[in-house]
Structures are given as structure tokens and as C-alpha cells.
C-alpha positions as CSV (number, residue, x, y, z in Angstrom):
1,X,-26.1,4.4,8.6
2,X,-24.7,0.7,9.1
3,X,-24.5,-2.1,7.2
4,X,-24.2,-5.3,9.8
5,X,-25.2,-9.0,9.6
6,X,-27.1,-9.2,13.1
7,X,-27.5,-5.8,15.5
8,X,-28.9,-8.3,18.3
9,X,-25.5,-9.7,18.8
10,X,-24.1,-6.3,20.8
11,X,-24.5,-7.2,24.0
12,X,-21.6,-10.1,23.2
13,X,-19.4,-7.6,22.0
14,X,-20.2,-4.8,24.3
15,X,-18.4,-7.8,27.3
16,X,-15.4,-8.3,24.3
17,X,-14.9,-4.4,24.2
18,X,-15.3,-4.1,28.4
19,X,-12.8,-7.1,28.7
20,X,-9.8,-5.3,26.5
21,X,-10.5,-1.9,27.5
22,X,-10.1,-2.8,31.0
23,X,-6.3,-3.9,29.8
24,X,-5.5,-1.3,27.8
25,X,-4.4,1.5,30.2
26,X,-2.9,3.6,27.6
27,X,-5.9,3.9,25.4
28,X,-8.2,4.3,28.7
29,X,-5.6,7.6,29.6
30,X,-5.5,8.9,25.9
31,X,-9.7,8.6,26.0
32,X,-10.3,10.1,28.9
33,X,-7.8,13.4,27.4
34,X,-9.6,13.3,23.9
35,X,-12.7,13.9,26.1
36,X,-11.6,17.3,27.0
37,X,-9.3,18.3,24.2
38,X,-11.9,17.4,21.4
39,X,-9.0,17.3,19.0
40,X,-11.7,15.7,15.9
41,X,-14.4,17.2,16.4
42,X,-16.2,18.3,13.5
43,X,-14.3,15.2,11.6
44,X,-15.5,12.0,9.7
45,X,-12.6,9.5,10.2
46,X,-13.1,6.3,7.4
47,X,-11.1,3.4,9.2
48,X,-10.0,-0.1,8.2
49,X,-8.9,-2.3,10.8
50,X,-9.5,-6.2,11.6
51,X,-12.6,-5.1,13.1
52,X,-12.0,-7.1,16.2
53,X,-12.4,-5.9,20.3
54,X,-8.9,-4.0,20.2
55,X,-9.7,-2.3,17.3
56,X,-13.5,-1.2,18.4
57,X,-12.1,0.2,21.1
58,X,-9.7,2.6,19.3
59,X,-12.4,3.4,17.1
60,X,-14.9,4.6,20.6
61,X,-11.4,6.7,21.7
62,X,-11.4,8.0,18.7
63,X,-15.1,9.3,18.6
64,X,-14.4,10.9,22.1
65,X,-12.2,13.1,20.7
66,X,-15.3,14.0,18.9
67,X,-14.6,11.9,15.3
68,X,-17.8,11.0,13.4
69,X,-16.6,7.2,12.7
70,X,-17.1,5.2,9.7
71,X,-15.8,2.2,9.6
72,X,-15.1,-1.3,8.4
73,X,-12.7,-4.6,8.1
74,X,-9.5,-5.2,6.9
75,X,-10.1,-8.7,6.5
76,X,-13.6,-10.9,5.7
77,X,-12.5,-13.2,8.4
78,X,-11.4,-11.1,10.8
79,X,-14.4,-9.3,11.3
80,X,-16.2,-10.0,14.6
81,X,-20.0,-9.7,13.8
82,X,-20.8,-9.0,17.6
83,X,-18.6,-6.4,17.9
84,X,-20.0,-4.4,14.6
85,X,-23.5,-4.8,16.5
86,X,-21.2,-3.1,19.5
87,X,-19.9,-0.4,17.8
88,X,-23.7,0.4,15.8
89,X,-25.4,0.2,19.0
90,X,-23.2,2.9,20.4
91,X,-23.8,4.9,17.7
92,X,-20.9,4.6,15.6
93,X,-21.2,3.4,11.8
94,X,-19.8,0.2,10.6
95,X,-19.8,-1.5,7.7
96,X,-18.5,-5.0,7.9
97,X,-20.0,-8.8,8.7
98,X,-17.5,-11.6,8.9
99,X,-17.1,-13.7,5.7
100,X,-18.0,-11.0,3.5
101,X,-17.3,-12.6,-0.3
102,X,-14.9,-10.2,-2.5
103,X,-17.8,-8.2,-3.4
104,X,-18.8,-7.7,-0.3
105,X,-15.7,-6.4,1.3
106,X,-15.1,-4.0,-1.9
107,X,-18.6,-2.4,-1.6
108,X,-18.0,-1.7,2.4
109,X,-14.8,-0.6,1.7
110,X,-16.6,1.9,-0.6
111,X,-19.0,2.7,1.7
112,X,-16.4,4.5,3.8
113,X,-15.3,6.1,1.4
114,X,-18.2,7.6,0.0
115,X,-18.8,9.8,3.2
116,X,-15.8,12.3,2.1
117,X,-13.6,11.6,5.2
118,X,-10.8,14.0,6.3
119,X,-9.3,11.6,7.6
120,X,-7.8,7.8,7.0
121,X,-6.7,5.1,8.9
122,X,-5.8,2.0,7.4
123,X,-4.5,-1.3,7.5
124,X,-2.7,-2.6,4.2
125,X,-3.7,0.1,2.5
126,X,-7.1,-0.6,1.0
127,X,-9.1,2.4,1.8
128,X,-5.8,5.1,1.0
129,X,-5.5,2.8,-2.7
130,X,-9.6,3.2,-3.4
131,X,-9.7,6.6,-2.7
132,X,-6.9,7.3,-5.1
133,X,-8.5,5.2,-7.5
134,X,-12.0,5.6,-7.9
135,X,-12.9,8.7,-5.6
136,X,-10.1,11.4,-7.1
137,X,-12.6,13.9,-6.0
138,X,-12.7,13.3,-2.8
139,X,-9.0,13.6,-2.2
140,X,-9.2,17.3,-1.5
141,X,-11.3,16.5,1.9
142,X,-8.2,14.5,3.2
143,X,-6.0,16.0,5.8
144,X,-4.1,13.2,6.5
145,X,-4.1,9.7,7.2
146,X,-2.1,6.7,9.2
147,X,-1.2,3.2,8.0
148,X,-0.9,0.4,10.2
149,X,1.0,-2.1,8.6
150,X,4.1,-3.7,7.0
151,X,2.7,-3.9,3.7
152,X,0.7,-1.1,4.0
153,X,3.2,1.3,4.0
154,X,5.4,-0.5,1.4
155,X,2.5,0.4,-0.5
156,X,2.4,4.0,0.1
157,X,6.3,4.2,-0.7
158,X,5.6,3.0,-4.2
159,X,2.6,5.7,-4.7
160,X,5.0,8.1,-3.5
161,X,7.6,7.5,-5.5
162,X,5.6,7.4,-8.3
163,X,4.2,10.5,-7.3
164,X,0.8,9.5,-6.7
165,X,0.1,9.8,-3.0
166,X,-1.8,13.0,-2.6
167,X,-2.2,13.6,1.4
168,X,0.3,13.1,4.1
169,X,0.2,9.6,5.8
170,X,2.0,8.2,8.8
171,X,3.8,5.0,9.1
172,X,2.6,4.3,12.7
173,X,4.2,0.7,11.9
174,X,7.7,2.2,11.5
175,X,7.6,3.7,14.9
176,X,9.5,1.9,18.0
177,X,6.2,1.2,20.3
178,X,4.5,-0.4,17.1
179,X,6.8,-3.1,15.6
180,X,9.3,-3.6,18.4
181,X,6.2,-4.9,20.4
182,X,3.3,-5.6,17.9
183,X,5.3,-7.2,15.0
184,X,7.6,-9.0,17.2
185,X,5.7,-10.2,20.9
186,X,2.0,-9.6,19.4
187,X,2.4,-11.4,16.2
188,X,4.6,-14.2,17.9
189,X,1.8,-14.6,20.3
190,X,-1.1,-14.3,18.2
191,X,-0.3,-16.6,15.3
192,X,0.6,-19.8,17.8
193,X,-2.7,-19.0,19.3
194,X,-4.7,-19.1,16.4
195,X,-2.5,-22.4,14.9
196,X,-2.9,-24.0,18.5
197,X,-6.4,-23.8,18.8
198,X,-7.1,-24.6,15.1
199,X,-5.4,-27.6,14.9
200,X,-5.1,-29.1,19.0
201,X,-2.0,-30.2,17.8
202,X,1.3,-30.6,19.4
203,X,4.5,-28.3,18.3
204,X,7.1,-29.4,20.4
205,X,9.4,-32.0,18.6
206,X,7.8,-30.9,15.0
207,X,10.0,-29.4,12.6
208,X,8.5,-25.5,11.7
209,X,9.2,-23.5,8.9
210,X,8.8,-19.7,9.2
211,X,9.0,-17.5,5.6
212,X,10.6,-14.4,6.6
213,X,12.8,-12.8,9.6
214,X,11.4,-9.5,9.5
215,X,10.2,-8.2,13.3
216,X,6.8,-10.4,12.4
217,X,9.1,-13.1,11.4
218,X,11.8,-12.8,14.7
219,X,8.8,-13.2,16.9
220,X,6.8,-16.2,15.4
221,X,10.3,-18.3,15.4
222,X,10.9,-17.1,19.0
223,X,7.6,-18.7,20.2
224,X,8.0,-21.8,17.8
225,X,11.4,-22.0,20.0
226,X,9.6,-22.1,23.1
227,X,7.1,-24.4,22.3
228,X,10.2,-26.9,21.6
229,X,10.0,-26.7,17.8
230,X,12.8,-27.0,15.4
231,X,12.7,-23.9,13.4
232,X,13.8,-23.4,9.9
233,X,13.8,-20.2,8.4
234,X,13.8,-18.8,4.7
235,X,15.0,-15.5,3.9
236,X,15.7,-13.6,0.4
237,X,17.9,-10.9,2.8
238,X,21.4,-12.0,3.6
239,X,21.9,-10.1,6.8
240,X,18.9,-11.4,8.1
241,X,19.5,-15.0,7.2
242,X,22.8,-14.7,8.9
243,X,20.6,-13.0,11.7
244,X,18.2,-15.8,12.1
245,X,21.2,-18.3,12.1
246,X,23.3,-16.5,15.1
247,X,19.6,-16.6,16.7
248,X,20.1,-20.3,16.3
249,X,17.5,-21.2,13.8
250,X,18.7,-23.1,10.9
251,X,18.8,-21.4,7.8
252,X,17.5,-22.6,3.8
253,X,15.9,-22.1,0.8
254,X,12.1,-23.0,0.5
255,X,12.1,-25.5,-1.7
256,X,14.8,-27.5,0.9
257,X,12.6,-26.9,3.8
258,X,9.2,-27.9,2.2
259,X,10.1,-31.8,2.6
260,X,10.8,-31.5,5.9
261,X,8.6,-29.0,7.3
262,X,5.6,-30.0,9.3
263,X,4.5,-26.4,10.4
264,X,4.8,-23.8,7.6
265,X,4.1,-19.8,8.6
266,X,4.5,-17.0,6.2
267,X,5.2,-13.8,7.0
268,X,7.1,-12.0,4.9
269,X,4.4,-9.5,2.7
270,X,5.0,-10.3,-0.5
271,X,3.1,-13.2,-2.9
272,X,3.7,-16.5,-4.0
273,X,6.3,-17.3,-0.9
274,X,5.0,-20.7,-0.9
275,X,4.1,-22.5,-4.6
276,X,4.1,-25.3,-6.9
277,X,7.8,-26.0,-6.6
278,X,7.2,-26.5,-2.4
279,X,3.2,-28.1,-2.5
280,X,4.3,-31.2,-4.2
281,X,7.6,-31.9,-2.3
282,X,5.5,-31.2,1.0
283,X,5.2,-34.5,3.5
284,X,1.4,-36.0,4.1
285,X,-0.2,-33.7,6.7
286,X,2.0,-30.8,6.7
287,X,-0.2,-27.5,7.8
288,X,0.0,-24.1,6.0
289,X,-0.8,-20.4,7.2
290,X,0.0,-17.2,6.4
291,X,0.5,-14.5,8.9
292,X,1.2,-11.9,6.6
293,X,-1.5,-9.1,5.7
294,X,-2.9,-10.4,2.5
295,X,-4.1,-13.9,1.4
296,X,-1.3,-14.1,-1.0
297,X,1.8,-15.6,0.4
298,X,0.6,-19.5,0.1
299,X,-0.2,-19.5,-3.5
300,X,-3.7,-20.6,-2.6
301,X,-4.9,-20.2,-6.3
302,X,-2.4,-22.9,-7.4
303,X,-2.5,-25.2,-4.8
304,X,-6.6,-25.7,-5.8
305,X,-5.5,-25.7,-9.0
306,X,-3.2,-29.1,-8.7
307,X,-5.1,-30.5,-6.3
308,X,-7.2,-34.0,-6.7
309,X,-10.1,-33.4,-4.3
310,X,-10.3,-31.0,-1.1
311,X,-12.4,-31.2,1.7
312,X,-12.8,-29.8,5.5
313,X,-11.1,-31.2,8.1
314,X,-11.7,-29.3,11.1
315,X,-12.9,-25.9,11.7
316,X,-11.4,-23.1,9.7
317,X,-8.6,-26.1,8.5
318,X,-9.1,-27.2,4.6
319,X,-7.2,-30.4,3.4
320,X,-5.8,-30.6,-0.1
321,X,-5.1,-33.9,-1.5
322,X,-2.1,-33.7,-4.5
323,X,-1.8,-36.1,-7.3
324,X,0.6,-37.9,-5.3
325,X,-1.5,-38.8,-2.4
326,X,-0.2,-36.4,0.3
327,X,-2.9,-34.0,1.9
328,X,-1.9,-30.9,3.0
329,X,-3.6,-28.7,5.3
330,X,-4.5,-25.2,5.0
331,X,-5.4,-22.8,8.0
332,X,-8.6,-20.1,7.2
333,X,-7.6,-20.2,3.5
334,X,-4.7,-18.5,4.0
335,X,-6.0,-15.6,5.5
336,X,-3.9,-14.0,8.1
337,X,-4.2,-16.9,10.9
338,X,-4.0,-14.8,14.1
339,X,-7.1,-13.2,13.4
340,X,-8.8,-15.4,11.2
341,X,-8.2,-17.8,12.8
342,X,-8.0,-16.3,16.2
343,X,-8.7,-13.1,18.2
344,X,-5.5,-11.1,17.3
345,X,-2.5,-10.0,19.3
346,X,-3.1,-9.7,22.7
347,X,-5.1,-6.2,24.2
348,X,-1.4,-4.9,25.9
349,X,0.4,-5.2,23.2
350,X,-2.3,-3.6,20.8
351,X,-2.9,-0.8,23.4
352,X,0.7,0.5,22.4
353,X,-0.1,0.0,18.8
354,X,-3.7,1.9,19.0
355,X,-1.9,4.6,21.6
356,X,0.7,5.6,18.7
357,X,-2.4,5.1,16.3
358,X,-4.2,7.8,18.5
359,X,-1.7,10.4,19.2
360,X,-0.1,10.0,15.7
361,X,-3.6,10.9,14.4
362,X,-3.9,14.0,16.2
363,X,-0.4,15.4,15.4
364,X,-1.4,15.2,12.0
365,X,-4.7,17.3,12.5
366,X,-2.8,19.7,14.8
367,X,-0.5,20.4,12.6
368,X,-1.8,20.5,9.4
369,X,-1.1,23.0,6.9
370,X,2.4,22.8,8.6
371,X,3.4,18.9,7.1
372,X,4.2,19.3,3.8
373,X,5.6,15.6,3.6
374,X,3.7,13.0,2.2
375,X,5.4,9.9,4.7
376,X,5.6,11.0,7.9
377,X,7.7,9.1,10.3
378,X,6.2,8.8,13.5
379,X,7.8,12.0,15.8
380,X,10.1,11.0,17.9
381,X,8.2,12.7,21.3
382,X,5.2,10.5,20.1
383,X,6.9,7.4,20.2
384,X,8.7,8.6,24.0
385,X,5.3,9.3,25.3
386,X,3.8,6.3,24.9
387,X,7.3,4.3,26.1
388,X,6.6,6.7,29.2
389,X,3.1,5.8,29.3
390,X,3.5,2.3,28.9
391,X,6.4,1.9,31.6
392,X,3.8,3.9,34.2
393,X,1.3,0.9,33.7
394,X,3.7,-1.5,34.9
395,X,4.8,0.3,37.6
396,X,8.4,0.3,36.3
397,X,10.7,3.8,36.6
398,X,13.8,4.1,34.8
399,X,17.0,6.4,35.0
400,X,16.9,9.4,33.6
401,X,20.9,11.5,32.3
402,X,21.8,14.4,34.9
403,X,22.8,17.4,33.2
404,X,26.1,16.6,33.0
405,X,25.3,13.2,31.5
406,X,23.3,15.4,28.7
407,X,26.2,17.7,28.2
408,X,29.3,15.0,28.4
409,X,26.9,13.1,25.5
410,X,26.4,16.3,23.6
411,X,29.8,17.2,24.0
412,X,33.2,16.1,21.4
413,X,36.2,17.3,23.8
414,X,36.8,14.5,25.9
């Protein structure tokens, strides 16, 4: 039961998957456990992840622990179609092709749905939203869920103050091993990859403009940095504008930095970061992306809107020409650029991310009936164990407190 654009293409993505899995050490240890401890057996797991090699690996560690997977994309563009002939050849279900058009994605995402799972894992929030939505009578079959991202989990906060969310769901992004690394080293690495090999154009000497100084944020402007750009940054948080400033970045408001920005990066999770009021003060040539989770941070409906004439300009890079002459150049239409544009964050720093996705998983099934929360924060010993894990694959040891270390900490009389 797949729905797949070509099933021919899996021996491609069978070398994709071999290539990551054989640098994901943490994933490789957690699979070969799940193997004996079975901890899903019995359940039907709907996921939604860029449906990329990391991620089909996850989704084969998974099944090992004895899952019957359904899953699909997070993204049209980030969808591999060789790896979705992968995963269907090994017997798992998919439902994804890349490019899928709005109708498309919905009716895979609905697809995944439809099988009654028990359990969710998600990326931006998409599958935990429909179910809410249109399936109310599935809730019931959910134990639990995680949520991968940012934006994801801001949107679970507002259905759980609102008191909609109906099943227990863990913010794997709010643990240490997941944004620490992923946000900050995987995105910072990833989105210069995918704007690199887009464009072939130099960044050293250019002046770059990054929309946010969250972890995604820190790490995007700490690359720039390397690769010899100037980096502005534009905040709505005062702490972190006075952050990003003591980082040695300079520091303004959008509409300041769109005429001198040459390089513009979003990544902040919200909409309309970039609009109108920046597009038409924006030099000839400047390049847009977004490298937040959904298409909306460069207002890509305006910018078509008050454009003259548009037209391809490379691969995956759209030029806009404005009333005033001056093109500007948009990266996979907005879409997140380091996997729409690329092939996401690299497979060691996702092997954390997919470890904590893993074990947080399975602390939700063991315990149910026990969690009567509806956000979980990823437990502590979780978050330890895969920092342990981690350090073992690199062959680094670390101190550990005596017991008179523990007790002097512990202790309050001198």
C-alpha cells in the first residue's frame, strides 16, 4: 500500500540509505536494540519527515522495533523520489513523490492518517493538526506522538493552551542533543550547502542578511562568518539582538538591511519576515531563501504579485523583475533551502536528532497510561544517553564527579 512516482528508482536510494547509515553510529546501536526489545510491535507509526536518506533510515530503525510504518513528506521538495522506491521496496509504505502540488501533499498527508496510527511523528505539525481536524475519530488510537521542529511545537503549545491537543506529544526539538547540534551546526551547514550549490556563487566579501537569532539563526550567521561574509542580523527579541551584536554581527531592522543585503536567509518561523516594504528597496541581484519550516517567511505571494515578469534562472533559482528594474532572486520558491534545495543537515548531526527521535518514541509507549501531560519535555536520562552515546563514537571520555564531588554539590554548609 504505497503511493510513489517511480519504484524502479530503489536501488539509488537503497546506496543513499547505505551511505548515511554507515555514519550514523547512534541509530545503527539503537537498531540493532530495537531488534531484540521489540518495543512497537503490534504498532502503526504515521510519520512526516523531509523524506530524505536520514530520515528513511529512522523510519527502517523504527520498523525493527517492530512498527508497521506509514509514511510521507514534510515538504513537496524535499522528498527524494529514490528513496520512497527504497523504503517501498523494503516493505515499508510511503506516500510521497517530490513536487507533489498542494493537493497532492494534503491527500498523502491523509493517507497516513487514514490507517488509524497509535502513534505520530511529525515535522511542523501537519499530520498531529489533520488528525485533530478532520479524523476526531481516530484520536482515541493515539498513544502518543513526537514533534520535530521549531514551529512544530509552537504549534502544539497553542492547541494546548487552547485545550485542544488530545494525546501526549514530545518536543524532541526542545531537548539538548536536538537543537544545540541540529538547529545550530546542522542547519548552519545545510543551508550554505544548498545556497552554494544553487547559485556557484561567491559569499566571502558579500554582505548577508540572516532573519532571526534563534539556535537555527546562531548557526547560519556562524557559517556566513566563516565563509568571510558580512553578517547582518534582524531580530524582534532584544536579548537576542544584543546577543547577535556581542557575537559581532551587526545588528538592524529589515527594512535597513534590505538595501544592502546581497544574501537574505530567513529563519525565524513565523510569516511575512521579508515583504513589500523590503522587495522594492532590495539591490539588482540580491538572492532570497528561507530556512525556516514553512514557505512563508519570504512573502512569496506578494513578491509575484508586484512583480513585472519572472523567469528561471538556474536550477531551483526563480528571478523576479520589479517595476523598478531590479531582479531579485528566489531559491526553490522559498521552500526551506537546505533540503529543497539540498540534501539536509549532514547524517552525524541528524543521527543525534533521529537517536532522541527514537528513544523519545519508546518512552512514550513504555510508559503510557503513566504520562498524563500533553507536552512532554524530553527526560533528562534520554537526552544523557544519547550525549553518552554520541561521545563513545568519537572516541572521546569525559570526567565524571567522585562522590564527594556529588555530595559537596548537593550540599549548602560550606
Amino acid at each position: 500500500m504505497s503511493e510513489i512516482r517511480n519504484p524502479l528508482l530503489w536501488e539509488s536510494g537503497e546506496q543513499k540509505i547505505n551511505w548515511v547509515k554507515n555514519n550514523m553510529p547512534l541509530l545503527r546501536g539503537i537498531e540493532a536494540e530495537f531488534t531484540q526489545t521489540r518495543p512497537f510491535e503490534g504498532m502503526r507509526i504515521a510519520l512526516s519527515i523531509h523524506l530524505e536518506a536520514k530520515t528513511a533510515y529512522l523510519c527502517r530503525v523504527l520498523a525493527a522495533g517492530g512498527a508497521e510504518m506509514y509514511i510521507t513528506g514534510s515538504n513537496p521538495l524535499s522528498t527524494q523520489d529514490d528513496i520512497a522506491a527504497a523504503l517501498v521496496h523494503g516493505g515499508l509504505n510511503v506516500f510521497a513523490w517530490h513536487d507533489a502540488t498542494e493537493e497532492e501533499y494534503l491527500a498523502h498527508t491523509r493517507r497516513v492518517i487514514e490507517i488509524a496510527p497509535h502513534f505520530i511523528i511529525d515535522d511542523g505539525g501537519d499530520l498531529v493538526n489533520l488528525i485533530h481536524t478532520e479524523y476526531p475519530h481516530l484520536l482515541e488510537n493515539v498513544i502518543g506522538g513526537c514533534e520535530e521542529t521549531t514551529t512544530g511545537i509552537l504549534r502544539l503549545k497553542a492547541m494546548a493552551k487552547e485545550g485542544k491537543l488530545q494525546f501526549p506529544m514530545m518536543l524532541v526539538n526542545d531537548a539538548d542533543c536536538k537543537h544545540l547540534f541540529d538547529n545550530r551546526y546542522g542547519t548552519g551547514q545545510s543551508v550554505w550547502d544548498g545556497i552554494n550549490r544553487t547559485t556557484n556563487l561567491i559569499v566571502a566579501g558579500k554582505n548577508v542578511v540572516v532573519a532571526g537569532y534563534g539556535w537555527c539563526g546562531k548557526g547560519t550567521a556562524m557559517r556566513a562568518k566563516g565563509l568571510g561574509a558580512n553578517v547582518i542580523v534582524t531580530e524582534i527579541d532584544p536579548v537576542k539582538a544584543i546577543e547577535a551584536v556581542m557575537d559581532g554581527f551587526d545588528v538592524m531592522k529589515m527594512e535597513d538591511a534590505a538595501k544592502i543585503g546581497d544574501f537574505f536567509v530567513t529563519v525565524t518561523g513565523c510569516d511575512k519576515v521579508i515583504t513589500e516594504n523590503s522587495f522594492v528597496h532590495m539591490k539588482d541581484g540580491a538572492i532570497l531563501c528561507n530556512a525556516g519550516h514553512f514557505d512563508v517567511e519570504v512573502d512569496m505571494a506578494c513578491l509575484r504579485k508586484i512583480a513585472v515578469s519572472s523567469a528561471p534562472a538556474r536550477n531551483n533559482i526563480i528571478g523576479y523583475t520589479l517595476a523598478n528594474g531590479n531582479t531579485l532572486y528566489v531559491i526553490a520558491e522559498g521552500r526551506l533551502v537546505n533540503l529543497a534545495a539540498g540534501d539536509g543537515h549532514p547524517a552525524e548531526i541528524m543521527d543525534m536528532s533521529f537517536a532522541i527521535q527514537a528513544l523519545s518514541a519508546e518512552y512514550l509507549i513504555r510508559n503510557h497510561g503513566s504520562v498524563t501531560e500533553k507536552l512532554i519535555t524530553v527526560p533528562r536520562a534520554v537526552d544523557q544517553a544519547v550525549a553518552w552515546r554520541k561521545l563513545e563514537s568519537m572516541g572521546i571520555s569525559i570526567d565524571t564527579l567522585t562522590d564527594e564531588q556529588a555530595r559537596y554539590l548537593a550540599g549548602w554548609e560550606g
